[in-house]
N, C-alpha and C positions, 0 to 999 in steps of 0.2 A: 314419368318422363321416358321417353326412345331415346335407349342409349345405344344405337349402333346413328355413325354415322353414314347417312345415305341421302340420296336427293330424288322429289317424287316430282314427275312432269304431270300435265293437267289442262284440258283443253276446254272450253265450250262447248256446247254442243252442235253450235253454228260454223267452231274452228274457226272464231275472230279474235278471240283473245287465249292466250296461253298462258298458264301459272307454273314458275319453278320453286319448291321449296326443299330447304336442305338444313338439316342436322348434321353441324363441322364441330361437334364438343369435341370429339375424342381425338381428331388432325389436330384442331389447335392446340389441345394441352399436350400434342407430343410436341408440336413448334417449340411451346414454351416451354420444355423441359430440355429439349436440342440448345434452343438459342440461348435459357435464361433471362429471359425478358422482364421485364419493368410490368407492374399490371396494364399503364397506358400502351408502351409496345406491345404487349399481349392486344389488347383489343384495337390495334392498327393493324399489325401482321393478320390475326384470325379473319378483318371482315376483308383483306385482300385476298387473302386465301381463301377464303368464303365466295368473292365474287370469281375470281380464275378457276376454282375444281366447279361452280355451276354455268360457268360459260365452256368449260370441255365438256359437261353433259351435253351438249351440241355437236361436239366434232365429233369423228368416225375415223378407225382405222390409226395409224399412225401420225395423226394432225394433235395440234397442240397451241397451245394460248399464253401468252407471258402478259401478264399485266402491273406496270410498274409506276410507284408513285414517288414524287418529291415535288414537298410543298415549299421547303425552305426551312425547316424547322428543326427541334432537337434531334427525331429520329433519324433524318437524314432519306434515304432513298427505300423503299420501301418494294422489295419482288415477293412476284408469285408464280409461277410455271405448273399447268394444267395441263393433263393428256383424256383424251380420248377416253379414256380405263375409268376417269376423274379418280385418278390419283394426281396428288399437288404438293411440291413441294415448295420453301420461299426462306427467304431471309429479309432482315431490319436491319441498315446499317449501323444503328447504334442501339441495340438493344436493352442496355444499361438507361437509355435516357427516360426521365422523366418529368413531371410538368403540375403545378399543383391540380386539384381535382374543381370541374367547375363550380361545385355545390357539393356537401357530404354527399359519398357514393355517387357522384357523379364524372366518369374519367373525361378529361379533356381531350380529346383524340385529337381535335382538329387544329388546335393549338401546338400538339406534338407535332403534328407533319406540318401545318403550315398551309401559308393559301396563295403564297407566290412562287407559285409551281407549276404540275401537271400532271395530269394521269393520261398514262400511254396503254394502249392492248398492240400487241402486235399477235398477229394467227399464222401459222406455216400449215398450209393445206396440202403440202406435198407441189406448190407450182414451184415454177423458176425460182420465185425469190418471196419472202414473207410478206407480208401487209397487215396494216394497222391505222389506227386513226391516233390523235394527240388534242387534246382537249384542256383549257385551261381549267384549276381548280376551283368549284365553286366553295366548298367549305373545309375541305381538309378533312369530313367526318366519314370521306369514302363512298358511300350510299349513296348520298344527292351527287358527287361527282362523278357516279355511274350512270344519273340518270342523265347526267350532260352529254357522257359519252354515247349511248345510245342513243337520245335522242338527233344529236348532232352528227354522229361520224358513220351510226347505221340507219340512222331516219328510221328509227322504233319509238314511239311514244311509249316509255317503260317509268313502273313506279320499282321501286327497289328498297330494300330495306334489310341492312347488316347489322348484325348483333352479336357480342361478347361480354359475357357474365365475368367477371373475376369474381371467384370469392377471398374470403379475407387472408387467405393459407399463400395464396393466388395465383390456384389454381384454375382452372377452368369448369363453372359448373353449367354453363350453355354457350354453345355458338351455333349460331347458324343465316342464312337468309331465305328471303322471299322478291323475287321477282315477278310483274306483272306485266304484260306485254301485249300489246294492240298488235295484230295480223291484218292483212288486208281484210276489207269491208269491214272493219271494225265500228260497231256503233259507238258514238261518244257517250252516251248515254247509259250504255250498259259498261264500259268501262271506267265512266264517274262512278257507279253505282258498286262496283268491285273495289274501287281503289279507295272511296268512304268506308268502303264497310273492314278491306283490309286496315286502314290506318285508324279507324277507332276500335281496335283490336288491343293496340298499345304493341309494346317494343316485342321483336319476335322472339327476344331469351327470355320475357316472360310467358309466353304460351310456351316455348319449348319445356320450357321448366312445370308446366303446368298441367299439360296435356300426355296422353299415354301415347301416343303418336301421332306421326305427321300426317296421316289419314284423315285425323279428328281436325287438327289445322286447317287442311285444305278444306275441310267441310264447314269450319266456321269462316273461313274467306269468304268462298263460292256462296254458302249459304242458300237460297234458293235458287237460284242459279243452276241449269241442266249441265252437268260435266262429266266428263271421265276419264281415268290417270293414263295416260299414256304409256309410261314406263317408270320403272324404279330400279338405282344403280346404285350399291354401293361406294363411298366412297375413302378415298384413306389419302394419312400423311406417306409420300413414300419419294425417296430421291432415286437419282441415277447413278450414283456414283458409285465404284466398285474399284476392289484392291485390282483389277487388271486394268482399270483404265487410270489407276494411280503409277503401273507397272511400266505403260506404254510411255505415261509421262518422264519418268524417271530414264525411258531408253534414251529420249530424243534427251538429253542432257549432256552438256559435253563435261568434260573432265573440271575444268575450270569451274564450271557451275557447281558442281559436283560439290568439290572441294569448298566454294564458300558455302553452299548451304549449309555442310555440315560441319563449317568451324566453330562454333557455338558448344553443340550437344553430343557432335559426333554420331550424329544422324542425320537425315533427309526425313524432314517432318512436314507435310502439307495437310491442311484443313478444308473440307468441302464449305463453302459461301454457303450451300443449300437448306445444309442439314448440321452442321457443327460436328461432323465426324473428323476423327484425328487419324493419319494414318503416319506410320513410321516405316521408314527403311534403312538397313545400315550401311555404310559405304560395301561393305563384303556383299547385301542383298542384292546394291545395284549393280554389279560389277557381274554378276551371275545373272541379272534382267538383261543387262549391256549383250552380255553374252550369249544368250537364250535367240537376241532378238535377231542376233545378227546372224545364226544359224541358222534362223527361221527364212529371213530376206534372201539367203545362200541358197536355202533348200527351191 
């Protein structure tokens, strides 16, 4: 098995149809050792995370992808935040929750998020203001409700296919996807003929698991089929959040606030959504932030 995670792009040789494939083992089991998740959260969080770091394989430069789900169900709201780098970071509203299994080894995902919901992408390409599309949920299992969204909000005929391994410890022993996608003059014919041969493949945590790399994947997809890989980008779990922009937070605070947050512990304790980083501050820290900042605004 290829154990870095990274995602390989793949074209035609006509450039009618494109293949993304991505090995996400090693971002998702750091999700799930941030957030602590349930095995069913683990394999909701991973394929969201899985489809936002291979939709920033597309963006360029400082653009970025948030793709967010809630079906109605245990989990609750379900993000992902992708950049450009396809570094991605996300969180599970309730990642505690879980749900029986549909069949031995088989996680219920879709029944965890639910199907009276939505899946939203929103993209910031650097214009005036973001944009995005909102699509209702077809299954809750992530996958087929990506291909709703592409097909409906960017009029791409795409097959799509997310997967997460839990093993029994539950841990992460695969994640990853496959994405298939019709380009203009796409023949239907040769993207039937791709999309059979990808889904009688079986689920992609078992090739991942099986195969020495994602090389050997895309060759059993394409299969005879003329292609060639476009590019290959590493990709990783990685947040934004940093003790100065915890620091900046703590200026704009006024005294009052101040004071309640840290009547409890006698700190100023805030938690990243993203990543489940804890950061502390003591009233004497902020009080020297307060003060920093205001010398700073002076200067």
């Amino acid at each position: 098995m290829d154990t870095t995670d990274r995602i390989i792009r793949a074209m035609n040789q006509e450039k009618t149809v494109r293949v993304l494939l991505a090995n996400t083992t090693r971002l998702v089991d750091e999700a799930r050792e941030r957030h602590g998740t349930t095995p069913t959260a683990t394999a909701a969080l991973g394929r969201v995370l899985t489809a936002a770091v291979m939709m920033g394989s597309d963006l360029k430069g400082q653009e970025s992808v948030t793709v967010r789900v809630n079906g109605g169900g245990p989990l609750g709201t379900i993000l992902a935040a992708a950049g450009a780098d396809c570094t991605v970071r996300g969180y599970v509203d309730e990642p505690g929750a879980e749900v029986p299994e549909k069949y031995r080894g088989k996680l219920d995902v879709g029944k965890a998020v639910g199907t009276d919901g939505y899946l939203e992408v929103v993209k910031d390409l650097g214009l005036k203001s973001p944009f995005g599309g909102t699509v209702p949920l077809a299954s809750g299992e992530i996958a087929e409700d990506m291909v709703h969204y592409f097909t409906f909000s960017e009029q791409v005929p795409s097959l799509v296919a997310l997967g997460v391994y839990v093993e029994r410890d539950r841990t992460v022993g695969a994640a990853g996807g496959l994405i298939i996608q019709a380009l203009p003059g796409a023949d239907d014919t040769l993207l039937g003929i791709i999309e059979e041969k990808a889904t009688s493949l079986g689920p992609i945590t078992g090739l991942l698991r099986q195969e020495d790399a994602l090389e050997d994947i895309m060759h059993l997809v394409m299969e005879d089929i003329p292609y060639h890989i476009i590019d290959e980008r590493a990709a990783a779990f990685r947040c934004k959040c940093s003790q100065e922009k915890i620091n900046s937070i703590a200026a704009a605070l006024s005294q009052e606030d101040i004071e309640q947050a840290c009547a409890d512990r006698g700190l100023l304790e805030i938690t990243c959504n993203f990543c489940n980083q804890v950061y502390q501050l003591t009233p004497a820290e902020i009080e020297e932030i307060k003060k920093a900042s205001g010398e700073d605004s002076q200067g």
